[in-house]
N, CA, C and O atoms as a CHARMM CRD file, in Angstrom:
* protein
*
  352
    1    1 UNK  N     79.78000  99.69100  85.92300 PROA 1      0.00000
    2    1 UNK  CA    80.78900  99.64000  84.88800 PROA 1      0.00000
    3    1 UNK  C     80.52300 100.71600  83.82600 PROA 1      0.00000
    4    1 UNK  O     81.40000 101.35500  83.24500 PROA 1      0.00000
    5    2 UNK  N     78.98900 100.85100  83.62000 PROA 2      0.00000
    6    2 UNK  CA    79.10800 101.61700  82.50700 PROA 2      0.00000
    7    2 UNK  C     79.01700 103.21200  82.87200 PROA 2      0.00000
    8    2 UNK  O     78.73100 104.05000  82.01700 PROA 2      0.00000
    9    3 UNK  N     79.34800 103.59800  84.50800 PROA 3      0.00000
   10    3 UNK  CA    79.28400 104.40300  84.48600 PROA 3      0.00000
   11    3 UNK  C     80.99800 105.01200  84.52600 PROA 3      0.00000
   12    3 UNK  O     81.29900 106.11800  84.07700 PROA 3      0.00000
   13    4 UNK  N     82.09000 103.96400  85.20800 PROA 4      0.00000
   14    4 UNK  CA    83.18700 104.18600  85.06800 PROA 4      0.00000
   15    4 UNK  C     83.34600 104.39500  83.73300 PROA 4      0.00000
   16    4 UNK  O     84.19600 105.28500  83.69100 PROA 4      0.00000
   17    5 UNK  N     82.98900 104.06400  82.40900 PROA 5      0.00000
   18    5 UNK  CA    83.27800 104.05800  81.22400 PROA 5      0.00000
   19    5 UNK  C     83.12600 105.57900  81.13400 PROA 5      0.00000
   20    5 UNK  O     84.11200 106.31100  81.21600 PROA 5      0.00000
   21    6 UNK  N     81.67600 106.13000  80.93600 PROA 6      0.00000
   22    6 UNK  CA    81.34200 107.52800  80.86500 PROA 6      0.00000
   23    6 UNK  C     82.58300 108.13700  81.61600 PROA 6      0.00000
   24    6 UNK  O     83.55000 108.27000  80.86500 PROA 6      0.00000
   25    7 UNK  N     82.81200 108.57400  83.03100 PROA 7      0.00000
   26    7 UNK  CA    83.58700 108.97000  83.72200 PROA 7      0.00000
   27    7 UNK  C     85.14100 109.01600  83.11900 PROA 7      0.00000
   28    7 UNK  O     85.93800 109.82800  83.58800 PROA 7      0.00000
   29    8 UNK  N     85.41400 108.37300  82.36900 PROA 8      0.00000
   30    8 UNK  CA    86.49600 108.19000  82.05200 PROA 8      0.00000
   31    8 UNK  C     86.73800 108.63500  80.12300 PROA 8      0.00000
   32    8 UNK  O     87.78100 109.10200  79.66800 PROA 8      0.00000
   33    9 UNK  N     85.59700 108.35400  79.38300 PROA 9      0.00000
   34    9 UNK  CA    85.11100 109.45700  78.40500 PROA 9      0.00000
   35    9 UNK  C     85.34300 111.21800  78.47100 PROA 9      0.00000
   36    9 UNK  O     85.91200 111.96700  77.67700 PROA 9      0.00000
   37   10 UNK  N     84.52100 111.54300  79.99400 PROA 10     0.00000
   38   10 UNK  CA    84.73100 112.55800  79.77900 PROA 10     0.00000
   39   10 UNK  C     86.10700 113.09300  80.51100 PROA 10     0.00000
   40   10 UNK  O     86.46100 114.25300  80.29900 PROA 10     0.00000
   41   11 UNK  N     86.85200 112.26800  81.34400 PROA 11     0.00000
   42   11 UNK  CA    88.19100 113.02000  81.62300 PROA 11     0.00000
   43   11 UNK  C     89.08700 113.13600  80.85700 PROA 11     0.00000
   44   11 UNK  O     90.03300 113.92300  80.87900 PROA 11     0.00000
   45   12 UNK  N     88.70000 111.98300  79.80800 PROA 12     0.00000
   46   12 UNK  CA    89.89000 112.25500  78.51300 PROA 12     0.00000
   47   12 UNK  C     89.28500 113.67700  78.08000 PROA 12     0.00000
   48   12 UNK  O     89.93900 114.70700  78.24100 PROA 12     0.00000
   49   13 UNK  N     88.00800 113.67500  77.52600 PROA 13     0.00000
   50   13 UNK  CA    88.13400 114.93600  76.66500 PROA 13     0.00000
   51   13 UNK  C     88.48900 116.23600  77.48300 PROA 13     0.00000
   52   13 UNK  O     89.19600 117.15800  77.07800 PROA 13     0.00000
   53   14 UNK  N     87.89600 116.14400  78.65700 PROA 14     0.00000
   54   14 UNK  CA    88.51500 117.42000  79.36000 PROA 14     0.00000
   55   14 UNK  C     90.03900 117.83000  79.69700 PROA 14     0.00000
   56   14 UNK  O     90.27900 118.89100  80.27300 PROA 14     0.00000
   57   15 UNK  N     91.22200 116.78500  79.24300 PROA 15     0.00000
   58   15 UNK  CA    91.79000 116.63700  79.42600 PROA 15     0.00000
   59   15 UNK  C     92.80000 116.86300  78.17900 PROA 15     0.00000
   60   15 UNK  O     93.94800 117.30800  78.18600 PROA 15     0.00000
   61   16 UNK  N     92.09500 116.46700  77.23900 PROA 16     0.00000
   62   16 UNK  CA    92.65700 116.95600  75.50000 PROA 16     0.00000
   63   16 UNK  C     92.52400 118.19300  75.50000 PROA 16     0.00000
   64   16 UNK  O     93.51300 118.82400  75.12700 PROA 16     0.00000
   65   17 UNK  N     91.07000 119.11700  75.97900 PROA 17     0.00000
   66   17 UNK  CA    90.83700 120.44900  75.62000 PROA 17     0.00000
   67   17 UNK  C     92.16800 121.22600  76.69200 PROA 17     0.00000
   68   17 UNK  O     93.06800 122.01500  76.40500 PROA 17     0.00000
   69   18 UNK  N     91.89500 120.77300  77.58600 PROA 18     0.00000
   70   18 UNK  CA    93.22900 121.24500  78.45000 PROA 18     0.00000
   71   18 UNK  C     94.75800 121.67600  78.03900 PROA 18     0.00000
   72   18 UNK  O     95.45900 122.68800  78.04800 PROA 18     0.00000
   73   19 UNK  N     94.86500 120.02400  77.60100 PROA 19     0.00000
   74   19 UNK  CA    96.28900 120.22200  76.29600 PROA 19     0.00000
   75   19 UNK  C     96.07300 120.81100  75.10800 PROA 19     0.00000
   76   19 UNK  O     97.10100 120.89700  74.43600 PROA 19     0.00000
   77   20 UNK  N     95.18400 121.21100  74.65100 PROA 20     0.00000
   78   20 UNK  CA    94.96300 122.22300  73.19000 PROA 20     0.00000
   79   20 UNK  C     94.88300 123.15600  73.75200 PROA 20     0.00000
   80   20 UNK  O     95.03800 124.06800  72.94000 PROA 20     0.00000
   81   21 UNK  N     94.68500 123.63300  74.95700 PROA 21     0.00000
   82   21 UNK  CA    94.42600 125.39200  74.93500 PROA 21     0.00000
   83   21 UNK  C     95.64900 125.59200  75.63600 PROA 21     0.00000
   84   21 UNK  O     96.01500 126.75300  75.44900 PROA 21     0.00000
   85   22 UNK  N     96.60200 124.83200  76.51100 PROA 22     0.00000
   86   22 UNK  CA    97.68400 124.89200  77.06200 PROA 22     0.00000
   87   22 UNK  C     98.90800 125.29100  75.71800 PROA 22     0.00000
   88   22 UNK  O     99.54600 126.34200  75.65100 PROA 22     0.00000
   89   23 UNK  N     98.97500 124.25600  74.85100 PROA 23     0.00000
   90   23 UNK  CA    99.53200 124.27600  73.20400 PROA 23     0.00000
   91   23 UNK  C     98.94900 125.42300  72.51800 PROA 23     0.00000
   92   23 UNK  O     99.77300 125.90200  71.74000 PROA 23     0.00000
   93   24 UNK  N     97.85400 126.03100  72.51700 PROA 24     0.00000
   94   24 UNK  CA    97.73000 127.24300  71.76200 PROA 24     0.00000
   95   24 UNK  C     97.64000 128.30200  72.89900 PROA 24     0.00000
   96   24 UNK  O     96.83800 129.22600  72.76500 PROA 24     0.00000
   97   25 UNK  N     98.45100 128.21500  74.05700 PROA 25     0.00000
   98   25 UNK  CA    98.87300 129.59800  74.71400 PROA 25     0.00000
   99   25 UNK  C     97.79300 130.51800  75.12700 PROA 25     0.00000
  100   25 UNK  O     97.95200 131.67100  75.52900 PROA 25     0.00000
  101   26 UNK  N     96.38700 129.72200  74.94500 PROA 26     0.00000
  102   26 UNK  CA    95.17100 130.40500  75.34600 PROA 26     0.00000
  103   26 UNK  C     94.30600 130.33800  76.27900 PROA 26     0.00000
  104   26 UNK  O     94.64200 129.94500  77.39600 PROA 26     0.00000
  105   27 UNK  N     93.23800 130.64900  76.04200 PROA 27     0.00000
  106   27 UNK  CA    92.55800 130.03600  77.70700 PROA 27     0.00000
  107   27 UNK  C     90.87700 130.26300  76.68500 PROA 27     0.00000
  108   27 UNK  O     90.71200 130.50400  75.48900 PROA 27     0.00000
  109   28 UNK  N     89.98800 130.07400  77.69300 PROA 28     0.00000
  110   28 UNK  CA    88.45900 130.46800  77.55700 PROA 28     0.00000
  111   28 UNK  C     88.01600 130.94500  78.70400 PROA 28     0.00000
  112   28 UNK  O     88.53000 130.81200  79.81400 PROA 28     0.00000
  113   29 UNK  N     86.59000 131.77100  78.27400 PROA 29     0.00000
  114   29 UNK  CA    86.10400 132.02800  79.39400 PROA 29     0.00000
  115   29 UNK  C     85.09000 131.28300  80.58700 PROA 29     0.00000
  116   29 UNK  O     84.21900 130.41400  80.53300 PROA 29     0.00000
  117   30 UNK  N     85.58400 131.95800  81.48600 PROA 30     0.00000
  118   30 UNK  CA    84.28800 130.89800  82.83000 PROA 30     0.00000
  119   30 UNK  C     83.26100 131.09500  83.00300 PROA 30     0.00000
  120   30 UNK  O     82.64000 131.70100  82.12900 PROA 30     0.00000
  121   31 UNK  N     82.60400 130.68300  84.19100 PROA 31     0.00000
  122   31 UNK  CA    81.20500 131.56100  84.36000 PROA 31     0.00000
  123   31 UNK  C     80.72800 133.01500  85.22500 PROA 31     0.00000
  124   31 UNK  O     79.68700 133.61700  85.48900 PROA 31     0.00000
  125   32 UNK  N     82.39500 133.16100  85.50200 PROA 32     0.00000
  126   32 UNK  CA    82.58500 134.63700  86.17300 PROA 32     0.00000
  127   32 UNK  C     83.32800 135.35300  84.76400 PROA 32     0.00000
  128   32 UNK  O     84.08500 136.32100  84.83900 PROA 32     0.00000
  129   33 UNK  N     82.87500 134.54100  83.24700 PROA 33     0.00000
  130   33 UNK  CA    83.71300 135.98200  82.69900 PROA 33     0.00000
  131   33 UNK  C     85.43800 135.94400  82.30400 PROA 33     0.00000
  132   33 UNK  O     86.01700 136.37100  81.30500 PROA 33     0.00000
  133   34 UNK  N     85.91100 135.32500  83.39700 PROA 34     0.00000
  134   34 UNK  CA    87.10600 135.37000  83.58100 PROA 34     0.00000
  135   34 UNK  C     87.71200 134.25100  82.49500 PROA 34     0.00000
  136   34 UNK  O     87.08200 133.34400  81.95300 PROA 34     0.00000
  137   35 UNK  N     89.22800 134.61500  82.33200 PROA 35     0.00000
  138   35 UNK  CA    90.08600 133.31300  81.32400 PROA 35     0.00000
  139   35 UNK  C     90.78600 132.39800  81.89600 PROA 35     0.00000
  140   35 UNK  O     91.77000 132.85300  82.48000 PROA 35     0.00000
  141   36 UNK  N     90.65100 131.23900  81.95500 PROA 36     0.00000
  142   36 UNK  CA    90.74100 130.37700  82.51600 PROA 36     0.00000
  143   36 UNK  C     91.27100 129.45600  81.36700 PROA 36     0.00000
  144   36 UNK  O     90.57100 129.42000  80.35500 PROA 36     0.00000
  145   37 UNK  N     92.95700 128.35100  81.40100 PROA 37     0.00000
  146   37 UNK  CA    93.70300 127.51400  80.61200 PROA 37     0.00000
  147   37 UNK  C     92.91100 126.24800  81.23300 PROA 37     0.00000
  148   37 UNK  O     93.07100 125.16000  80.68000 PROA 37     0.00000
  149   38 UNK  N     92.13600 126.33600  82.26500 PROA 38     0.00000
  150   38 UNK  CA    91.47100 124.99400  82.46200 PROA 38     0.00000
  151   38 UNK  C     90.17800 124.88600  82.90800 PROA 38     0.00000
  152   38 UNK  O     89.92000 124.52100  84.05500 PROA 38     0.00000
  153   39 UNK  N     89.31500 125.18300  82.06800 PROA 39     0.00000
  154   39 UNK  CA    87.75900 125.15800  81.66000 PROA 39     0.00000
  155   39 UNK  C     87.54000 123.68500  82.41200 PROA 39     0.00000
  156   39 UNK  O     88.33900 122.75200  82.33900 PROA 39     0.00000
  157   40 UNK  N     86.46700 123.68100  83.04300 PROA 40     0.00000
  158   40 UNK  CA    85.81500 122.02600  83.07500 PROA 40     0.00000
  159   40 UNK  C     84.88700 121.34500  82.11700 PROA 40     0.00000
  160   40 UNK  O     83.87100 121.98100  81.83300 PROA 40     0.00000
  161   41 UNK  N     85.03700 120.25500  81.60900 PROA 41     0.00000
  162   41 UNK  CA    84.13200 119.94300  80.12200 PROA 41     0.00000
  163   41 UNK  C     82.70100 120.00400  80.99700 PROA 41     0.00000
  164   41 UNK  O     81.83300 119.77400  80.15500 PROA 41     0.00000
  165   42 UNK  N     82.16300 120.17400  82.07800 PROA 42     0.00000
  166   42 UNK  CA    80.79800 120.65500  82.52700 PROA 42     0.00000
  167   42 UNK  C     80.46400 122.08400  82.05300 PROA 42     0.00000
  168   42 UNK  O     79.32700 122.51500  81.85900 PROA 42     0.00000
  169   43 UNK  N     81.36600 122.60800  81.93200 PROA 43     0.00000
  170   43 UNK  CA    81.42700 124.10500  81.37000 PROA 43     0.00000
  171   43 UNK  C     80.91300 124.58700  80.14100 PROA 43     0.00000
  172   43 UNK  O     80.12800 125.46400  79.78100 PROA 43     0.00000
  173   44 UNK  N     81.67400 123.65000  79.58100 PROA 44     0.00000
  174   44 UNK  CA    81.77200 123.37500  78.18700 PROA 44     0.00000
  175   44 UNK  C     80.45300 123.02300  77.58600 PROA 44     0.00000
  176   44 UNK  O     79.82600 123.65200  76.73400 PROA 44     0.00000
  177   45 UNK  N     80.12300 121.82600  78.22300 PROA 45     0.00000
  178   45 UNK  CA    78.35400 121.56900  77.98000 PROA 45     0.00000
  179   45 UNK  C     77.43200 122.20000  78.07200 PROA 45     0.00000
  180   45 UNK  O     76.34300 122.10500  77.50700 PROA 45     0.00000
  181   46 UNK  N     77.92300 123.11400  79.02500 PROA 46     0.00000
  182   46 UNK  CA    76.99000 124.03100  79.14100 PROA 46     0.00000
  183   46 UNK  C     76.70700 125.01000  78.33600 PROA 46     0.00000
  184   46 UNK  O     75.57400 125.43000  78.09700 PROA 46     0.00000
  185   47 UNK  N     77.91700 125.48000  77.80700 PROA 47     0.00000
  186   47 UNK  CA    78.00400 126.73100  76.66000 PROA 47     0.00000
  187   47 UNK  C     77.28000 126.37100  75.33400 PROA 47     0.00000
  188   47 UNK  O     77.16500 127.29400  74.52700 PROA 47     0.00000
  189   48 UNK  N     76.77400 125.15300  74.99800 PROA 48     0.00000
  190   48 UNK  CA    76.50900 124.80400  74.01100 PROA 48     0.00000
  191   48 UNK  C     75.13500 124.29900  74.32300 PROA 48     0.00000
  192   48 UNK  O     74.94000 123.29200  73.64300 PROA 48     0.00000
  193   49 UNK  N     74.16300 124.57100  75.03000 PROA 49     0.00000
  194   49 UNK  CA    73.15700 124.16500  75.39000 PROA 49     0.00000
  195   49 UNK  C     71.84300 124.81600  74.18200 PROA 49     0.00000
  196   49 UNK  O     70.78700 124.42900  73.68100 PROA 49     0.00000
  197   50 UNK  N     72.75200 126.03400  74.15900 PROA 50     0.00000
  198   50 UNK  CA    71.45400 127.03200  72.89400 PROA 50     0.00000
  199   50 UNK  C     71.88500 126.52600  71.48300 PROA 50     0.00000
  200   50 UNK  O     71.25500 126.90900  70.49700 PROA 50     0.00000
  201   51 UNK  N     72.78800 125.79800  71.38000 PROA 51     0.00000
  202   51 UNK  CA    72.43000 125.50500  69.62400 PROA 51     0.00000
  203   51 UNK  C     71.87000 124.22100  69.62600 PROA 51     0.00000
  204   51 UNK  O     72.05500 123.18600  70.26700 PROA 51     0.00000
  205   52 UNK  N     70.83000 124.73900  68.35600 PROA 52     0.00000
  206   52 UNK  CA    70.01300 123.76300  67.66200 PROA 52     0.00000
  207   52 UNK  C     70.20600 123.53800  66.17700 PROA 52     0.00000
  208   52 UNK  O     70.77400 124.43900  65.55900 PROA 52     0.00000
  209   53 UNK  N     69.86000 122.59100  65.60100 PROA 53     0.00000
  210   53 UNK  CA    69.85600 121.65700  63.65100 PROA 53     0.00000
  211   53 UNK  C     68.61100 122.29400  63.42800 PROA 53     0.00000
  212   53 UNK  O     67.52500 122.04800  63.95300 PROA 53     0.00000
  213   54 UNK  N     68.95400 123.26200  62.46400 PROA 54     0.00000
  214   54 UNK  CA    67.52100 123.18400  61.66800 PROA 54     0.00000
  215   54 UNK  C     67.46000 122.80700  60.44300 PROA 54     0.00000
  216   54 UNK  O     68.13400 123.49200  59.67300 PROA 54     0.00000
  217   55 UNK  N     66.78500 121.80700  59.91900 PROA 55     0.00000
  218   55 UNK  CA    66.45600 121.04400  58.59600 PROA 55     0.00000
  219   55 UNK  C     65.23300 121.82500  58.13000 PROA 55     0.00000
  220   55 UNK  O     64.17800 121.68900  58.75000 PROA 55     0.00000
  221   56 UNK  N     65.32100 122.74300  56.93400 PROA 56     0.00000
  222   56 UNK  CA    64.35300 123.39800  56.13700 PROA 56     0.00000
  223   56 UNK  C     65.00800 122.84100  54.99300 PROA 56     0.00000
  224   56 UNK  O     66.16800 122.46300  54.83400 PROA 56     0.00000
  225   57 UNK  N     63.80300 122.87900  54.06200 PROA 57     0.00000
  226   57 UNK  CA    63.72900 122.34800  52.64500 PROA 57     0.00000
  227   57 UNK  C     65.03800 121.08300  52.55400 PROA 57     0.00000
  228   57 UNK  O     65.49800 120.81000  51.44500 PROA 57     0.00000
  229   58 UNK  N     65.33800 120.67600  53.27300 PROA 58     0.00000
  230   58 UNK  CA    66.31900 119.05000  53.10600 PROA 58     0.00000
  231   58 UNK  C     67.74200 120.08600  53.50500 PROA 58     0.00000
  232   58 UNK  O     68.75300 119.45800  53.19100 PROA 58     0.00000
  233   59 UNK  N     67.95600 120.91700  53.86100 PROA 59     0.00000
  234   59 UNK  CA    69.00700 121.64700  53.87600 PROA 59     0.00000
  235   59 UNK  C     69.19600 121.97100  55.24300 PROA 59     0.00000
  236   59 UNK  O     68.29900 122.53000  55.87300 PROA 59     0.00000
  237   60 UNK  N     70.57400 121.59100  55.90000 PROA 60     0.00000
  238   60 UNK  CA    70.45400 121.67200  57.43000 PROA 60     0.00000
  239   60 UNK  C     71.39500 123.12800  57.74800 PROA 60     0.00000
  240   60 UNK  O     72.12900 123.72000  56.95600 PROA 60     0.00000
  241   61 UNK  N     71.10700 123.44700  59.11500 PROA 61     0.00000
  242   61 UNK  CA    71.33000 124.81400  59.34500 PROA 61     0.00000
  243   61 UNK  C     71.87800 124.78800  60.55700 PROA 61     0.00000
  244   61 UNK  O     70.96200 124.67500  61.37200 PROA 61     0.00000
  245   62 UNK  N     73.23700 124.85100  61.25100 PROA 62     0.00000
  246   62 UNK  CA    72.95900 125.50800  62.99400 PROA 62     0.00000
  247   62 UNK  C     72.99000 126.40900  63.63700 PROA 62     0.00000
  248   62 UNK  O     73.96900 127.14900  63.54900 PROA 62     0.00000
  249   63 UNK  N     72.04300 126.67700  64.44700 PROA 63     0.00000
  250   63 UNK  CA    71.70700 128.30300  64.93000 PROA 63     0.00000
  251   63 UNK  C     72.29300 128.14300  66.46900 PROA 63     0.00000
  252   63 UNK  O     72.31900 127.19200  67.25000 PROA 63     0.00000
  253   64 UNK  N     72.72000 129.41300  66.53800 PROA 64     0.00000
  254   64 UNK  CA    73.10000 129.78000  67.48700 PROA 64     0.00000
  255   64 UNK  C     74.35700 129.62500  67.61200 PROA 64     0.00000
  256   64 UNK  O     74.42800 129.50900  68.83600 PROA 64     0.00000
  257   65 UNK  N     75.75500 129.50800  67.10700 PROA 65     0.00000
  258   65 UNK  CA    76.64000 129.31800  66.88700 PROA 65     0.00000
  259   65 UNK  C     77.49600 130.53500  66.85700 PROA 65     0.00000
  260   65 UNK  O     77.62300 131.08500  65.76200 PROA 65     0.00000
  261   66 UNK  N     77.89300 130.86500  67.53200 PROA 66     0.00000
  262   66 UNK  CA    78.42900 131.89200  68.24400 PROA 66     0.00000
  263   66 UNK  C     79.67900 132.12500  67.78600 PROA 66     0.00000
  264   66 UNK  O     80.31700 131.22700  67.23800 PROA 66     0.00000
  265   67 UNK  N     80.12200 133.23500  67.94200 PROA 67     0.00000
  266   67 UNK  CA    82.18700 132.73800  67.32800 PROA 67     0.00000
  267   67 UNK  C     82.63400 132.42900  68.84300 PROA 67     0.00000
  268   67 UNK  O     83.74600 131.90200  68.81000 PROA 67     0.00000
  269   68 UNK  N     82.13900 132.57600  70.21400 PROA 68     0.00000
  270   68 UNK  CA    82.81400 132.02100  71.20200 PROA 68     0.00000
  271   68 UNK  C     82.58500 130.47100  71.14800 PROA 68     0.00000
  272   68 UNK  O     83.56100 129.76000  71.38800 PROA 68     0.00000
  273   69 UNK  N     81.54800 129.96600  70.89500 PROA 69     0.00000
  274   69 UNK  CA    81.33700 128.45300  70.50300 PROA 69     0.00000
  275   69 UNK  C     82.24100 128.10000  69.45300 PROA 69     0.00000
  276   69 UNK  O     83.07600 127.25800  69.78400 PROA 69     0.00000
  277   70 UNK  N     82.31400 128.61400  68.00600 PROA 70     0.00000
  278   70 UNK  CA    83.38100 128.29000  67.38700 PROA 70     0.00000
  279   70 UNK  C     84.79300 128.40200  67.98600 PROA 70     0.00000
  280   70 UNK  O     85.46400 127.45200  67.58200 PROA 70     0.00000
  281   71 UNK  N     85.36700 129.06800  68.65600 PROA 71     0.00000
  282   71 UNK  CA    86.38200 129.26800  68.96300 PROA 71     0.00000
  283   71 UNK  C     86.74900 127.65600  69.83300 PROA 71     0.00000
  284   71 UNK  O     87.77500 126.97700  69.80000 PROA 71     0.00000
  285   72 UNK  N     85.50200 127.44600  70.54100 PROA 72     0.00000
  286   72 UNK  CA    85.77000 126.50300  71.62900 PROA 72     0.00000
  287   72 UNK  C     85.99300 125.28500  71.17700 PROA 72     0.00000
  288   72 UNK  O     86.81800 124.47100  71.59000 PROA 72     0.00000
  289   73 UNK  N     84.68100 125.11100  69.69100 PROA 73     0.00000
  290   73 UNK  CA    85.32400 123.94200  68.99200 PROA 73     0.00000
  291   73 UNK  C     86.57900 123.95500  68.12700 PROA 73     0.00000
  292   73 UNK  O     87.00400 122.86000  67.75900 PROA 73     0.00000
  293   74 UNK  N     87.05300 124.76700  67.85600 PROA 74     0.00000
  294   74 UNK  CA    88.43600 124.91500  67.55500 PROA 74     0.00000
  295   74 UNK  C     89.56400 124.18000  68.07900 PROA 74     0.00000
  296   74 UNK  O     90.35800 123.46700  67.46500 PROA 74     0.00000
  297   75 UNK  N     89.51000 124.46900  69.33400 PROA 75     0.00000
  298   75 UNK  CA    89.76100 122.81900  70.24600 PROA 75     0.00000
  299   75 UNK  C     89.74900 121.66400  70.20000 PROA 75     0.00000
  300   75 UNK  O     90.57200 120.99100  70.82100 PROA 75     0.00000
  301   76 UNK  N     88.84200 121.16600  69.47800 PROA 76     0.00000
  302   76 UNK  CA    88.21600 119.81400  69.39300 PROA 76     0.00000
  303   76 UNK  C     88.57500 119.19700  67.90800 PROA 76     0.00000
  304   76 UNK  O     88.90700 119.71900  66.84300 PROA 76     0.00000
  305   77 UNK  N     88.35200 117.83700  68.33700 PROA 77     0.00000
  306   77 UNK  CA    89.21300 117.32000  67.03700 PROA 77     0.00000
  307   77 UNK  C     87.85100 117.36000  65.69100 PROA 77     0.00000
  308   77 UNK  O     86.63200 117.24700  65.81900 PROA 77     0.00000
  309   78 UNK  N     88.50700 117.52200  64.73100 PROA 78     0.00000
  310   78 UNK  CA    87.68500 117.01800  63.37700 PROA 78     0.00000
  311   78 UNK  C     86.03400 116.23000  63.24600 PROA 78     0.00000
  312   78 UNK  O     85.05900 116.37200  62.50800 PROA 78     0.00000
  313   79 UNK  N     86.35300 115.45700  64.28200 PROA 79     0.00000
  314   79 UNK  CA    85.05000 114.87500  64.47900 PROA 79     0.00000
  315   79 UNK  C     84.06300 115.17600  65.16800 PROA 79     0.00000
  316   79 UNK  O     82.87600 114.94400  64.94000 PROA 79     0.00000
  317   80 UNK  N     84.57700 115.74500  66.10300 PROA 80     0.00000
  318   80 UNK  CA    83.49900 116.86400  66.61300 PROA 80     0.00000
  319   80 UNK  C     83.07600 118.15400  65.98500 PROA 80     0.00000
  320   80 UNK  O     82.09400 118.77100  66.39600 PROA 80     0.00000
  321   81 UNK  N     83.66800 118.47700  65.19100 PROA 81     0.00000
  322   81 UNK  CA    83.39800 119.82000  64.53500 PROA 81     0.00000
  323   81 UNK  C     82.61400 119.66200  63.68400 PROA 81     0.00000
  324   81 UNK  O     81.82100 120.54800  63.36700 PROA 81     0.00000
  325   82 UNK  N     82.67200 118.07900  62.91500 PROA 82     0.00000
  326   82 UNK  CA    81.85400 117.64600  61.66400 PROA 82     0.00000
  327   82 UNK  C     80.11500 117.75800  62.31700 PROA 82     0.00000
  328   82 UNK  O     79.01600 117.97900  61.80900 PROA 82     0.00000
  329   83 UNK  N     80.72900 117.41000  63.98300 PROA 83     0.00000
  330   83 UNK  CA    78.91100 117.40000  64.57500 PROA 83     0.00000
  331   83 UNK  C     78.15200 118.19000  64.25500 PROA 83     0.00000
  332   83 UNK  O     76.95600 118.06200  63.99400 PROA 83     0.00000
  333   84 UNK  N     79.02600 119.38300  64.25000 PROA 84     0.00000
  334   84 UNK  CA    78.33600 121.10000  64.05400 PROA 84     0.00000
  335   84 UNK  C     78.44400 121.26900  62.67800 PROA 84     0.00000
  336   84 UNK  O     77.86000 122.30700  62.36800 PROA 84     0.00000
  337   85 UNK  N     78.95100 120.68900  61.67800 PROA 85     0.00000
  338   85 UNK  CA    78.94600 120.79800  60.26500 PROA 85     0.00000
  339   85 UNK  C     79.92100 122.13300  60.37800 PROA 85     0.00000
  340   85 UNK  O     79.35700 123.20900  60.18000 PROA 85     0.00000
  341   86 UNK  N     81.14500 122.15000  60.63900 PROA 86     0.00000
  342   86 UNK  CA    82.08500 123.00500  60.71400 PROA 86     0.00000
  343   86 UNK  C     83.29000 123.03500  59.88300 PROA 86     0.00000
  344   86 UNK  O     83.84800 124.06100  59.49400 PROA 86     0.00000
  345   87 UNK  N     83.69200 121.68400  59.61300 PROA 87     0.00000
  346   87 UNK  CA    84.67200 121.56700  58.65300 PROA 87     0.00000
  347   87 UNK  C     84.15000 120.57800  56.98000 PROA 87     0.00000
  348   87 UNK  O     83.11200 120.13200  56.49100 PROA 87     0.00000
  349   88 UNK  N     85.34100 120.63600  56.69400 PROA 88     0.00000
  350   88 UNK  CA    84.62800 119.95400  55.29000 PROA 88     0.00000
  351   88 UNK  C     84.92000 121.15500  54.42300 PROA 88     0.00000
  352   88 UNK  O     84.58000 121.15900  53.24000 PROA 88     0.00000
């Protein structure tokens, strides 16, 4: 059961990013490079594997944040962006 749950977690979101990049007339890139209107959210996970939180002096930081990573969360709703400390 709790794996149908997951499974079904991530087809929604792959499935929202789908309809946001379909609605903004765009695409992203694959792992050949290429632009692609339908990325797989495995893809996606993947692209984001190099950023890390860095907390110096009580003050948090994220590295590695790319403008192709921004772009990608651009996509994503509000609450995910807050993950990356992006909006606000």
């Amino acid at each position: 059961m709790f794996l149908g749950l997951c499974l079904l977690v991530y087809s929604l979101g792959q499935r929202e990013l789908r309809r946001r990049l379909k609605e903004a007339k765009t695409g992203l890139k694959n792992q050949l490079g290429k632009v692609t209107e339908k990325p797989t959210l495995r893809w996606i996970f993947q692209c984001f594997q190099g950023i890390h939180l860095l907390v110096q002096s009580g003050k948090k930081q994220v590295v590695n944040l790319t403008e192709e990573r921004q772009k990608i969360l651009s996509f994503f709703s509000l609450s995910v962006q807050d993950y990356y400390i992006l909006s606000g």
